[in-house]
C-alpha positions in Angstrom: 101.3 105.4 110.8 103.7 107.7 108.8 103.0 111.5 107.8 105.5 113.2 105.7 104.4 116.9 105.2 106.4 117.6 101.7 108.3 121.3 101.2 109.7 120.2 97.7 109.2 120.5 94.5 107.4 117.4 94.0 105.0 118.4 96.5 101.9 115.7 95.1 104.1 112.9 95.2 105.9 113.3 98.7 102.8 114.2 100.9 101.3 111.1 102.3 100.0 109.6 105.7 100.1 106.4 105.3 98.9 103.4 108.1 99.7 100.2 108.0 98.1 97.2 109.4 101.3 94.2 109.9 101.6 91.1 110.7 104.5 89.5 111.6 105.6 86.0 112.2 109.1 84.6 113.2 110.4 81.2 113.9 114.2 80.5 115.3 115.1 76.8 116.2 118.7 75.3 116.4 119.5 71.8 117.5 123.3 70.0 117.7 124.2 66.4 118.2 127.6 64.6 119.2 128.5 61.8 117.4 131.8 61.2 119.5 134.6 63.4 120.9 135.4 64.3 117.0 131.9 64.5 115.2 129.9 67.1 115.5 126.3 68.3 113.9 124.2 71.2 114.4 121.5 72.7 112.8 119.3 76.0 112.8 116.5 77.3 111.2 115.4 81.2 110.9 111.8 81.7 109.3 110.0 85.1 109.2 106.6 86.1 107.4 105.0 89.4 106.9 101.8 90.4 105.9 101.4 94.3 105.5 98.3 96.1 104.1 97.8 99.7 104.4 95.9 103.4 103.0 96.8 106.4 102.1 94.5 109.0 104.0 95.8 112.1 102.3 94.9 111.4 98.7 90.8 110.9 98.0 89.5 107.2 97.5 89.8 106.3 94.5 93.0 108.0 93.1 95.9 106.0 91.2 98.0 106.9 94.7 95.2 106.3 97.7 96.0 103.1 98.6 99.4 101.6 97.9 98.8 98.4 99.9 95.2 98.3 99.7 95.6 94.9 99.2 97.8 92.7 101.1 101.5 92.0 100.8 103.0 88.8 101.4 106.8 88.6 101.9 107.8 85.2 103.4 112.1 84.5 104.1 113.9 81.2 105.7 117.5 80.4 106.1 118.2 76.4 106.9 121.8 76.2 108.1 124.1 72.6 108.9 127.2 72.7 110.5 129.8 69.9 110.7 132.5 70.4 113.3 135.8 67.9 113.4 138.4 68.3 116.0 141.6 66.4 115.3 145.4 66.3 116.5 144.3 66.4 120.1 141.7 69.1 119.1 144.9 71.4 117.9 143.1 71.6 115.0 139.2 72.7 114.4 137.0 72.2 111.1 134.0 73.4 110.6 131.7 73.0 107.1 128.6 74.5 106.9 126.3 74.8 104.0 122.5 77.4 104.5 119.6 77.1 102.1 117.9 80.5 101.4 114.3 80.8 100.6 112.2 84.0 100.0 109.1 84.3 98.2 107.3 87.6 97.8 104.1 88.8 96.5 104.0 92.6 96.1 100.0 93.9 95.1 99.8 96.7 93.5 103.2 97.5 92.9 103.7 101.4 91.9 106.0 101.0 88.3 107.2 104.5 87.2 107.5 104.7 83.6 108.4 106.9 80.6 107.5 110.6 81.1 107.2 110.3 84.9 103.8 107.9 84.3 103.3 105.2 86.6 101.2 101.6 86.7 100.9 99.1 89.0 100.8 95.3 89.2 101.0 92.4 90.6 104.3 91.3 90.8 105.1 87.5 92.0 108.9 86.5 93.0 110.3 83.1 94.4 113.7 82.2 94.3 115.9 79.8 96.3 119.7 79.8 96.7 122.4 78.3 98.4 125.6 79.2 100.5 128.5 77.3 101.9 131.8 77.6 104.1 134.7 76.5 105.6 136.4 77.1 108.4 139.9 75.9 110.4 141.9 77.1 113.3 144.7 75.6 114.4 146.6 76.1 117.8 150.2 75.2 118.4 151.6 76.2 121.7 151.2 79.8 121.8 150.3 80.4 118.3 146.9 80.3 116.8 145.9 80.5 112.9 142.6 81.0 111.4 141.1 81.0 108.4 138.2 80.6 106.6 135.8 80.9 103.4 131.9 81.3 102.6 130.0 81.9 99.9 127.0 84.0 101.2 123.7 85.5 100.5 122.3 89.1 101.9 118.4 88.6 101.5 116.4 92.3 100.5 114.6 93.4 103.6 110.8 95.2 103.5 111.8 98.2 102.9 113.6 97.6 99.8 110.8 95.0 98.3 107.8 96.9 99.0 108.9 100.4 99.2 106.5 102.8 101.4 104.4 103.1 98.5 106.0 106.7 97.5 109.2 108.1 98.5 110.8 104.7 97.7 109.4 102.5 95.1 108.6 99.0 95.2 110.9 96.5 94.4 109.7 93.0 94.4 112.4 91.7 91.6 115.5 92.7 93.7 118.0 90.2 93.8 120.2 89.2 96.7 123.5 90.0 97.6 126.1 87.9 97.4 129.9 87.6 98.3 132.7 86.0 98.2 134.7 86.1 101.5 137.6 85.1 102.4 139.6 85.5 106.1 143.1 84.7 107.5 144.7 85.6 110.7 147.2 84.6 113.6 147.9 85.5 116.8 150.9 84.7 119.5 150.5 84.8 123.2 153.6 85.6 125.2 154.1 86.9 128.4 156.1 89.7 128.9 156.9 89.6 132.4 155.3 88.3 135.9 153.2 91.1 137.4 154.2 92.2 141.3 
């Protein structure tokens, strides 16, 4: 349940108590598998679905703004990751390349569009889309010295609050796209002692 009591100017469209009736579903599974002492293979998989309906008890039935997830909203997200690890020179050297599948689908009911003149609609709004990240990674030891470094191509997915919005403070969403990025890391480190401790 949320209440928020407005004391702005837009008093009609920031006074609402809204409850909402969720249902949430998450799945996490990982599994590896050595091939020998310098081929390695993992796996994970991260699935989540949400089902949220709700009402708006401060507005009368019936208004454009009593119910703004009267009916229900679907919002359904996986991430399929594979990892391949290879450790050569007398494992001085680590390898890692990984590639994730992303998967949301969303269906937002009743979406609240503002339009021209501070007018609204809502509709049905329908979103699928599927992407894919990658990455690779090294580190390399040599006597005291390490180096790292590494590169990925990943994906941020939207969470609920930016899709479906809470129906009036913050709008509805359901076309965001994801974030993505471009990163890129490098560093080193040297172990030395600096004297025996007595």
């Amino acid at each position: 349940i949320r209440t928020h009591p407005s004391g702005s100017e837009v008093d009609d469209l920031t006074r609402y108590t809204v409850h909402y009736d969720q249902k949430y579903v998450l799945f996490n599974s990982g599994a590896g598998y050595t091939f020998d002492a310098h081929h390695q293979l993992s796996a994970n998989v991260v699935y989540d679905f949400l089902s949220r309906q709700g009402r708006n008890t401060y507005y009368p039935p019936g208004t454009a703004r009593a119910d703004p997830f009267l009916e229900p909203n679907h919002l359904s997200k996986g991430v399929v990751g594979l990892a391949y690890q290879h450790p050569a020179w007398g494992d001085r050297l680590q390898t890692t390349a990984s590639v994730k599948w992303y998967h949301i689908d969303i269906l937002a009911r009743e979406s609240v569009q503002y339009v021209w003149e501070g007018d609204f609609v809502t509709n049905d709004i329908r979103t699928k889309r599927d992407e894919w990240g990658y990455g690779l990674a090294s580190r390399l030891k040599l006597g005291n010295f390490i180096g790292k470094v590494s590169y990925e191509y990943a994906l941020r997915q939207p969470e609920r609050i930016e899709i479906f919005g809470d129906g009036f403070l913050v709008l509805a969403n359901p076309r965001i796209e994801p974030e993505t990025s471009h990163n890129l890391n490098a560093g080193a480190e040297y172990r030395f002692n600096l004297g025996d401790d007595d």
